[in-house]
RODO-2510 file (C-alpha; in nm, 4 decimals, decimal comma):
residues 393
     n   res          X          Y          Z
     1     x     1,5240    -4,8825     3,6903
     2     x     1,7183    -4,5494     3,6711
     3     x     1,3958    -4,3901     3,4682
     4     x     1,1730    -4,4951     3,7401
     5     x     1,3115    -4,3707     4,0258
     6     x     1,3942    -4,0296     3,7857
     7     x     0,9797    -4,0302     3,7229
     8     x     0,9165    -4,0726     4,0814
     9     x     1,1520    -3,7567     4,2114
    10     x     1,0148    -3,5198     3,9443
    11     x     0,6636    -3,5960     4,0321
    12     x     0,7769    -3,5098     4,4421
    13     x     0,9679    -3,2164     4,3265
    14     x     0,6758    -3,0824     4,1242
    15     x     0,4193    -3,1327     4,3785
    16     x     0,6575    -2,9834     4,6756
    17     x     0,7820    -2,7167     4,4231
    18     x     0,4115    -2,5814     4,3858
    19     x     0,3729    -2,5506     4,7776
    20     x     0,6899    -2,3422     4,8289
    21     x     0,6847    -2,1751     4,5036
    22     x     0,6860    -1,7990     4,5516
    23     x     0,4926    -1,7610     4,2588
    24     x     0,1615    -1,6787     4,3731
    25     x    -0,1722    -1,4878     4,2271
    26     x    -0,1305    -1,0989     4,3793
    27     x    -0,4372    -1,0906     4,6419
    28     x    -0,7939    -1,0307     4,4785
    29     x    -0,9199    -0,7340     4,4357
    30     x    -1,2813    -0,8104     4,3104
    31     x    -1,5443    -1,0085     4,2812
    32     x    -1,4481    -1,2712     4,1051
    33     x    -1,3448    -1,5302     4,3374
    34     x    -1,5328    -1,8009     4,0792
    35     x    -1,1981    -1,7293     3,8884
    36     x    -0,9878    -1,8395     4,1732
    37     x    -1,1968    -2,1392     4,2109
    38     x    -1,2061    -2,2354     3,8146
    39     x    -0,8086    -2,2206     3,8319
    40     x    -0,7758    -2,4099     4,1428
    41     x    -0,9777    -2,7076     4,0086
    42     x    -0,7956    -2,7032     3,6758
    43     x    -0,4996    -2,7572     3,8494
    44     x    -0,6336    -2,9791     4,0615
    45     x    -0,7542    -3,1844     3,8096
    46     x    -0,4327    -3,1336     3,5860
    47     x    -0,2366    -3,2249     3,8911
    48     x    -0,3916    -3,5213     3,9370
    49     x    -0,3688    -3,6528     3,6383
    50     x     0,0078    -3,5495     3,6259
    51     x     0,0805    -3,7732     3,9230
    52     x    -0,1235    -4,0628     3,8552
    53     x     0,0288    -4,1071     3,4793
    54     x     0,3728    -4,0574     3,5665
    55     x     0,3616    -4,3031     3,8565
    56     x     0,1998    -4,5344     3,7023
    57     x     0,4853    -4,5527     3,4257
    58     x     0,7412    -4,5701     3,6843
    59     x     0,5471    -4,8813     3,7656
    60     x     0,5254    -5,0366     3,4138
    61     x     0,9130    -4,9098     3,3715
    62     x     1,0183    -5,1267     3,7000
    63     x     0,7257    -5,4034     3,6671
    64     x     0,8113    -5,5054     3,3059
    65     x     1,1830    -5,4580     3,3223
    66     x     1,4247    -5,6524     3,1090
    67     x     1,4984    -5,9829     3,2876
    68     x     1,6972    -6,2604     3,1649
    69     x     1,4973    -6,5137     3,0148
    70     x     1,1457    -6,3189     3,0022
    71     x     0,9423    -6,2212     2,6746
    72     x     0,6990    -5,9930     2,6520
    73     x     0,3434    -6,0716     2,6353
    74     x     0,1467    -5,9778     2,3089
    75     x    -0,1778    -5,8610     2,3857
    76     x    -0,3069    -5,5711     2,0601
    77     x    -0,6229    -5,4881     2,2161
    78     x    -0,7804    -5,4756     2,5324
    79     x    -1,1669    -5,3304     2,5175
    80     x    -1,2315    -5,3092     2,9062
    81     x    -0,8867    -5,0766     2,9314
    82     x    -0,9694    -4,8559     2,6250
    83     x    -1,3201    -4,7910     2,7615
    84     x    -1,1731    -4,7152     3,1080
    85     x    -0,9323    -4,4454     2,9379
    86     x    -1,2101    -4,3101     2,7459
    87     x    -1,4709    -4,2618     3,0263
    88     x    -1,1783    -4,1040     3,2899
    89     x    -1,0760    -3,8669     3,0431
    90     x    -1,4058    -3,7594     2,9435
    91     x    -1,5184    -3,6814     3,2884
    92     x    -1,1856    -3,5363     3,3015
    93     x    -1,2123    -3,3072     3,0319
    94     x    -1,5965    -3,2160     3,1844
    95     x    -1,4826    -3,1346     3,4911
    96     x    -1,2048    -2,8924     3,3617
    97     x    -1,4864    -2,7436     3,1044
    98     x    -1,8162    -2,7060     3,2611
    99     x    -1,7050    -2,4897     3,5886
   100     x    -1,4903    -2,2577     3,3434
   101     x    -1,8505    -2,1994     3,1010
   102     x    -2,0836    -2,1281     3,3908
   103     x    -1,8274    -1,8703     3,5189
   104     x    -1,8273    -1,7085     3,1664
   105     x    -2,1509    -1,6495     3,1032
   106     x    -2,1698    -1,4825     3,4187
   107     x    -1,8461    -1,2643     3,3776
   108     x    -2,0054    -1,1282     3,0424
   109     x    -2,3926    -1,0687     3,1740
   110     x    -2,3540    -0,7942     3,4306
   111     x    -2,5774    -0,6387     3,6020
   112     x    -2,8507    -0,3801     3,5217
   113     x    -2,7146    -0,1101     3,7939
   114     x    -2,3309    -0,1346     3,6690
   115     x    -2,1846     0,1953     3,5333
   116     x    -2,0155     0,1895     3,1822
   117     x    -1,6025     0,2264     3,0922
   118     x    -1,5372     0,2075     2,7599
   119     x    -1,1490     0,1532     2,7529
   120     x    -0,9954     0,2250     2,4061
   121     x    -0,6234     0,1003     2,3399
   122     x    -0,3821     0,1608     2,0784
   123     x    -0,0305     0,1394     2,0238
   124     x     0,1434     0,1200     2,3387
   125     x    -0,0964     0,3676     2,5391
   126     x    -0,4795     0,3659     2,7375
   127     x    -0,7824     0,5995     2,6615
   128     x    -1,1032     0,5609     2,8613
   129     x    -1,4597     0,7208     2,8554
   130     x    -1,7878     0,7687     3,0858
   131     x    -2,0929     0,8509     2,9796
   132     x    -2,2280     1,1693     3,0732
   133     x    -2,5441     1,3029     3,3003
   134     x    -2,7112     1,1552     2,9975
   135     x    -2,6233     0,8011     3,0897
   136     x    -2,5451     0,7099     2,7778
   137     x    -2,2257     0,7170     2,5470
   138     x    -2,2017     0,8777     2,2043
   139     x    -2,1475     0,6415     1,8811
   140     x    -1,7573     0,6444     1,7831
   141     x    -1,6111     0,5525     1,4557
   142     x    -1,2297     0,5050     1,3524
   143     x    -1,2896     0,8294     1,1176
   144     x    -1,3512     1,0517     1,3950
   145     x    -1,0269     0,9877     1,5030
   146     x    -0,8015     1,3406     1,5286
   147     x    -0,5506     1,4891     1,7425
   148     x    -0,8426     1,6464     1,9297
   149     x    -1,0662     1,3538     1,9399
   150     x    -0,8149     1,0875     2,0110
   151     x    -1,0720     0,8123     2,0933
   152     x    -1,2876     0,8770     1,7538
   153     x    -1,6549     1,0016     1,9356
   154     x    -1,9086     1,1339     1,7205
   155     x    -1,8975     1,4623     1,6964
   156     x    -2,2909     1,4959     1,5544
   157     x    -2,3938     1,3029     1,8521
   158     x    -2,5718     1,4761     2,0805
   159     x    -2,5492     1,2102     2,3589
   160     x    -2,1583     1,1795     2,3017
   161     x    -2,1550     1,5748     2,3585
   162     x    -2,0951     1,4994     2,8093
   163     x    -1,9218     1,1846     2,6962
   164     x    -1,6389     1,2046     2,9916
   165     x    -1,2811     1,1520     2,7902
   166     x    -0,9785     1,0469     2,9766
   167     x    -0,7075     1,0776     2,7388
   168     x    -0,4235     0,9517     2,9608
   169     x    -0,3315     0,6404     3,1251
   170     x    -0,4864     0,6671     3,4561
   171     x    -0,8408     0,5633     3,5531
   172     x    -1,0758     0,5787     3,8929
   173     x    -1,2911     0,3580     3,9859
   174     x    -1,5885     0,3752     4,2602
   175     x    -1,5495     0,1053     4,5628
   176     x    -1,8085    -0,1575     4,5504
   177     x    -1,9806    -0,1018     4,2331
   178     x    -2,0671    -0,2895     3,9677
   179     x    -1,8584    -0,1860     3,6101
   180     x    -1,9360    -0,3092     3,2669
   181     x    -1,6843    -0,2589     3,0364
   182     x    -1,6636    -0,2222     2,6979
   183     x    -1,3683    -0,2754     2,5006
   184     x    -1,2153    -0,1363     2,1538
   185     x    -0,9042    -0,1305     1,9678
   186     x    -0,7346     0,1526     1,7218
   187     x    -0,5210    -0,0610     1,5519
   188     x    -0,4341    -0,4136     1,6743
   189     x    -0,5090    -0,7015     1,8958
   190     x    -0,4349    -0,5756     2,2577
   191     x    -0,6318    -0,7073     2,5812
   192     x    -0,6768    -0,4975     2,9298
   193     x    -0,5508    -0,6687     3,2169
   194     x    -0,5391    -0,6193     3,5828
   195     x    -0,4430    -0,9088     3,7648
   196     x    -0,6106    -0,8690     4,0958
   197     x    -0,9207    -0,8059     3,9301
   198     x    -0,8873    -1,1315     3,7855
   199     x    -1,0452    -0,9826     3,4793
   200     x    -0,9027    -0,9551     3,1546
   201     x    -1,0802    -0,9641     2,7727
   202     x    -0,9237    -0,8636     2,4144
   203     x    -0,9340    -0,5944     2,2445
   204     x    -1,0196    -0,6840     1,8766
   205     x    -0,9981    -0,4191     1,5981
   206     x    -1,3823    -0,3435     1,4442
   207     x    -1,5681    -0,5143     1,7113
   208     x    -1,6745    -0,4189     2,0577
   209     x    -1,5649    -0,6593     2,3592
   210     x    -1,7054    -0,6504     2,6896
   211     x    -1,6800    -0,8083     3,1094
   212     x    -1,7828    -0,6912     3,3955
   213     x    -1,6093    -0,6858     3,7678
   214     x    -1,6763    -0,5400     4,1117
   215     x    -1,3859    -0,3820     4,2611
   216     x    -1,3875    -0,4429     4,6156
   217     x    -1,0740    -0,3107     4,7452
   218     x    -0,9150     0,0562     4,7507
   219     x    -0,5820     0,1210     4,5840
   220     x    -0,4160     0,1600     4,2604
   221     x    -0,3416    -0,1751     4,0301
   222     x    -0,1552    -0,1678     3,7584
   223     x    -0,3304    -0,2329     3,3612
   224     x    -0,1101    -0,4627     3,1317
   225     x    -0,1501    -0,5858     2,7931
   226     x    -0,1669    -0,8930     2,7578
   227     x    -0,1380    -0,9747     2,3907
   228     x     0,1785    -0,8722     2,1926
   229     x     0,1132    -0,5639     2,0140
   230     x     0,4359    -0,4626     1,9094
   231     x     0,7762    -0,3557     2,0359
   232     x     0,6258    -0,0927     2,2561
   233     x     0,4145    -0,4043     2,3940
   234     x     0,5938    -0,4137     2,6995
   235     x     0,5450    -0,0287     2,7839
   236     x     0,1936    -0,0579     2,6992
   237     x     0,0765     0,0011     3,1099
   238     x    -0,1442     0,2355     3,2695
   239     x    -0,3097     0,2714     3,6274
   240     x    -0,6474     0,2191     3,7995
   241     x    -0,7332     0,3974     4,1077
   242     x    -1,0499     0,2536     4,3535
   243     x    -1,1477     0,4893     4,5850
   244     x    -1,4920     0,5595     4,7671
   245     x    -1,7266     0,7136     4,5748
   246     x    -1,6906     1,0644     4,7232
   247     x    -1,3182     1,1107     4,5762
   248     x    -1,4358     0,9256     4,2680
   249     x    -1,7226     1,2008     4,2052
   250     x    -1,4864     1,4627     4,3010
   251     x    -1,2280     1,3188     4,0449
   252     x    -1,4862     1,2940     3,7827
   253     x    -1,6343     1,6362     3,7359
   254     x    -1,2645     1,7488     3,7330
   255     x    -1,1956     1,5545     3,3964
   256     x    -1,2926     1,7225     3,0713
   257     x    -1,6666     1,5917     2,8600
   258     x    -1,6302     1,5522     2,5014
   259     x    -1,7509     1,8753     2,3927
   260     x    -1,5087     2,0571     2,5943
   261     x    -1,1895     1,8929     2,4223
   262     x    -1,3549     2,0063     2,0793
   263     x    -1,3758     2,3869     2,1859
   264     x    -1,1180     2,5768     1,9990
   265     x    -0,8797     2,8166     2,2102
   266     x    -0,7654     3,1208     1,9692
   267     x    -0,3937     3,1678     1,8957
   268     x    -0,2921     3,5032     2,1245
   269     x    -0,1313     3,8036     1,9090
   270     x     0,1747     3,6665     1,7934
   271     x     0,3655     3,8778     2,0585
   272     x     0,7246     3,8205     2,1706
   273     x     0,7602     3,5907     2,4660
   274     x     0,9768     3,3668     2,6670
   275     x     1,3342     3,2675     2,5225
   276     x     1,1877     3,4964     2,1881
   277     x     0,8598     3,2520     2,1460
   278     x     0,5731     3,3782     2,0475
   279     x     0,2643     3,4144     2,3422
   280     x     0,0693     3,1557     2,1533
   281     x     0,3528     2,8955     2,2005
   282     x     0,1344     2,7415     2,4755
   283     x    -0,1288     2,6730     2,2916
   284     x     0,1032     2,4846     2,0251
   285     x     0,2240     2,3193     2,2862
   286     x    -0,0733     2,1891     2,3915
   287     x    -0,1374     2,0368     2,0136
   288     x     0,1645     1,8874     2,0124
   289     x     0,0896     1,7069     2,3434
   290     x    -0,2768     1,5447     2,2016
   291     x    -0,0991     1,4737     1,8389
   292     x     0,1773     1,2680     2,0576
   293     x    -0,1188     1,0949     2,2228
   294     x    -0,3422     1,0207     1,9485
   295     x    -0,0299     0,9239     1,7131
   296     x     0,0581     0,6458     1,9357
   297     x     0,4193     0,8426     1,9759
   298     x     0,4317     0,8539     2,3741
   299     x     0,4392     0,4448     2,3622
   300     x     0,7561     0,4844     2,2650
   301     x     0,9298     0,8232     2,3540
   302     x     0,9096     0,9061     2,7047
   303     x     0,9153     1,2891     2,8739
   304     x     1,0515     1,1731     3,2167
   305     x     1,4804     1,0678     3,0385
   306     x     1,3492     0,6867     3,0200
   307     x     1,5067     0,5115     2,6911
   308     x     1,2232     0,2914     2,5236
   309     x     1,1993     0,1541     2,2276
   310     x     1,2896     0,5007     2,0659
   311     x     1,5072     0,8047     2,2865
   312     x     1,3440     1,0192     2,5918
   313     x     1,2138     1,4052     2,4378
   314     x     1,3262     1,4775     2,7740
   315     x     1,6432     1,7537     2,6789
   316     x     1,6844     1,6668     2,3414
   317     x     1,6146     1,9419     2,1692
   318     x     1,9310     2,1131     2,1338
   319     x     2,1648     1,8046     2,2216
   320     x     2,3472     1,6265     1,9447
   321     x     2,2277     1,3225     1,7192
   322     x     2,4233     1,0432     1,6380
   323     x     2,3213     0,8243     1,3417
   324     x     2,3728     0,4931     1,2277
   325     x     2,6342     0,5893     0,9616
   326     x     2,8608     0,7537     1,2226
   327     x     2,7237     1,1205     1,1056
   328     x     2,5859     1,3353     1,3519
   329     x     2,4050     1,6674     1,3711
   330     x     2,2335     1,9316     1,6132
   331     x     1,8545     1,8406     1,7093
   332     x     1,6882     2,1662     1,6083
   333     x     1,3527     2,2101     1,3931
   334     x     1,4763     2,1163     1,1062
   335     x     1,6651     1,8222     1,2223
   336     x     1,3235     1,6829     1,4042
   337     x     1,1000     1,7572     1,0954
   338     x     1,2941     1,5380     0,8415
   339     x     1,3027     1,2574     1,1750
   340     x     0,9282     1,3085     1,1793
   341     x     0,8146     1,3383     0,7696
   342     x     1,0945     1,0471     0,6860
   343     x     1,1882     0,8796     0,9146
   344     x     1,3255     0,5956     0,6974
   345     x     1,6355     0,8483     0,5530
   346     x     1,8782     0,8375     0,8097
   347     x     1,8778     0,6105     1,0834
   348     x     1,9517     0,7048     1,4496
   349     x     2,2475     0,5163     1,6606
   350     x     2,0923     0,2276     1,8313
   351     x     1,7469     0,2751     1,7629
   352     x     1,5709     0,0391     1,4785
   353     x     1,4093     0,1262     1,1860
   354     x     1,0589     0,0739     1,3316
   355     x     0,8773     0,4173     1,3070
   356     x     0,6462     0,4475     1,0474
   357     x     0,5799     0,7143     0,7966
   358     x     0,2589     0,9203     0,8611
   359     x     0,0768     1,1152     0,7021
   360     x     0,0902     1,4474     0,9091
   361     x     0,0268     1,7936     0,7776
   362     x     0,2154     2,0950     0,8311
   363     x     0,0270     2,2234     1,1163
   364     x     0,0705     1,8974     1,2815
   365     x     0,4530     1,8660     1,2564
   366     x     0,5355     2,1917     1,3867
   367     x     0,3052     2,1369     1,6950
   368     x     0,4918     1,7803     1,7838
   369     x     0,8303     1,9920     1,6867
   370     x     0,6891     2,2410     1,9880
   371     x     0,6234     1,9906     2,1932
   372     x     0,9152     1,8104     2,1818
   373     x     1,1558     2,1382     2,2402
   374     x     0,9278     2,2225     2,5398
   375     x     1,0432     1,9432     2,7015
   376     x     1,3791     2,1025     2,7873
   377     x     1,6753     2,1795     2,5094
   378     x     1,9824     1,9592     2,6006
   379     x     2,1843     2,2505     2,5053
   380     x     2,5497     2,1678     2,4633
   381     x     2,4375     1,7770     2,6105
   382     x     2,4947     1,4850     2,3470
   383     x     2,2559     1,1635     2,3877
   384     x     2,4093     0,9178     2,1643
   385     x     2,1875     0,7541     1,9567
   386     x     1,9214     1,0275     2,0217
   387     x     1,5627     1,1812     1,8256
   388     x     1,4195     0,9361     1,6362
   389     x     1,1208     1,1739     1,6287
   390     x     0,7592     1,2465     1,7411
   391     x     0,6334     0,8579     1,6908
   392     x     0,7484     0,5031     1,7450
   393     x     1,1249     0,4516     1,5460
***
């Protein structure tokens, strides 16, 4: 009797708790109220089916309860039951199915007037693309990939040459048009997500995925991934902004095509300049900045004093590192290019041993070095457990 009336409350309590629950869908923020409607009849249907099954064993638990004197009837098959069960749950199962395929082949067919995104994710950060006045994007290929060409476009393209490339973690987005987007990956499974857009598709490494959406409300929404991608998977986040399309125009011809992020800026004379650096600091600066995006190192090493998954740039250069074995020493260039070649040697105080050795030249560790110091020297300031580096640790 006890489990009866114990079925009977949870089935009340579940069905009240899901009309006062504060755990709602954030408002939509598209066109794709067919979503909505697909999860509402799931749970509709799942609901149902949930109340139905556990009443009626709260039945059969108080019908056929032990009485003096009673025995339980034998009965090992019953064909009119069975084929009861079997047509309910197939319509059941139909139901939940059928509304969920329609709405997919729509949600990857999109229209012939949509513009193209191509968003490109990698280890924990976003990179997006446009095409150019030519309409069309350039080819891309993982051994493109540099420090200057981040999201690996073709450089003997001609039709990738206006390619627009937005190499950070914010994205516009017209008001009440049409986007198809296409989808890679630089290294593992990740999927872009932005809940009020009820839109969302993995990112699968060596194949292109794709969806479409309308955004049809102005305002910024938040990007998550939503597959685990590593440690830095929670930090993997960026930003989309829909506007009108005059400030989205306006904000496009401000970002950079293709073949402008290829031009080469010479190195000034090597003249004395601020603090005793030399004038063409800047511009190593500047490399260290796109080899910090490309490498993957900003998903885990932040320039604003937030503590990821490996310690803020933001003062360390010059502060004090403490390592695992209760050593320390003074983050200068020679302390961050043995954290950055090996990173494996000596492990920093509270930090893992999760960056990965890469293969970086010369060139390439001095410019993360200059990057990193440009952020601000901590001087006589001691982070403990600080610099694992210019990548994930």
């Amino acid at each position: 009797m006890a489990i009866a009336i114990a079925l009977v409350i949870i089935v009340v309590a579940s069905v009240l708790f899901h009309f006062v629950s504060p755990w709602w869908a954030t408002p939509l923020a598209s066109n794709w109220k067919q979503m909505d409607d697909t999860l509402t009849i799931t749970l509709v249907i799942t609901g149902a089916f949930f109340v139905i099954i556990n009443l009626f064993v709260a039945y059969i638990v108080w019908r056929y309860r032990h009485r003096d004197g009673a025995r339980a009837h034998y009965q090992p098959e019953n064909s009119k039951l069975e084929l009861w069960l079997i047509g309910g749950t197939t319509l059941g199962v139909i139901a939940l199915l059928a509304p969920g395929l329609f709405v997919y082949a729509e949600y990857v067919r999109p229209p012939g007037d949509a513009m193209v995104l191509e968003v490109v994710g990698q280890q924990w950060q976003w990179g997006f693309r446009f095409p150019g006045q030519g309409g069309q994007l350039g080819t891309s290929d993982a051994r493109f990939v540099t420090a200057a060409n981040p999201l690996g476009v073709n450089p003997d393209d001609p039709r990738g040459q206006d390619d627009i490339i937005i190499a950070g973690n914010e994205v516009h987005l017209p008001l009440n048009r049409p986007v198809k987007v296409l989808l890679r990956s630089k290294d593992v499974l990740h999927d872009f997500y932005v809940p009020p857009f009820r839109a969302r598709m993995n990112m699968v490494p060596g194949m292109v995925t794709s969806f479409w959406f309308t955004p049809t409300k102005a305002g910024t929404y938040e990007i998550l991934c939503a597959q685990l991608c590593g440690v830095g998977h929670y930090n993997m986040r960026g930003k989309v902004v829909v506007e009108d399309a005059a400030a989205f125009d306006a904000w496009l011809r401000r970002q950079p095509t293709f073949a402008l992020t290829m031009l080469k800026t010479p190195a000034p004379p090597a003249t004395a300049g601020a603090r005793g650096a030399p004038a063409g600091a800047d511009t190593l600066v500047e490399q260290g900045r796109a080899l910090a995006q490309s490498k993957g190192c900003v998903g885990c090493h932040s320039i604003d004093g937030t503590v990821g998954v490996g310690p803020s740039w933001k003062g360390l250069y010059g502060s004090t590192g403490t390592f695992a074995d209760g050593s320390s020493a003074k983050v200068d260039d020679a302390y961050l290019k043995t954290e950055i070649t090996d990173p494996q040697t000596r492990l920093v105080k509270g930090f893992g041993p999760l960056m990965p050795k890469m293969p970086l030249s010369e060139e390439e560790v001095s410019a993360l070095v200059a990057y990193i110091r440009a952020n601000g020297a901590g001087g006589a300031a001691t982070q403990a457990g600080a610099a694992s580096g210019a990548a994930a640790k």
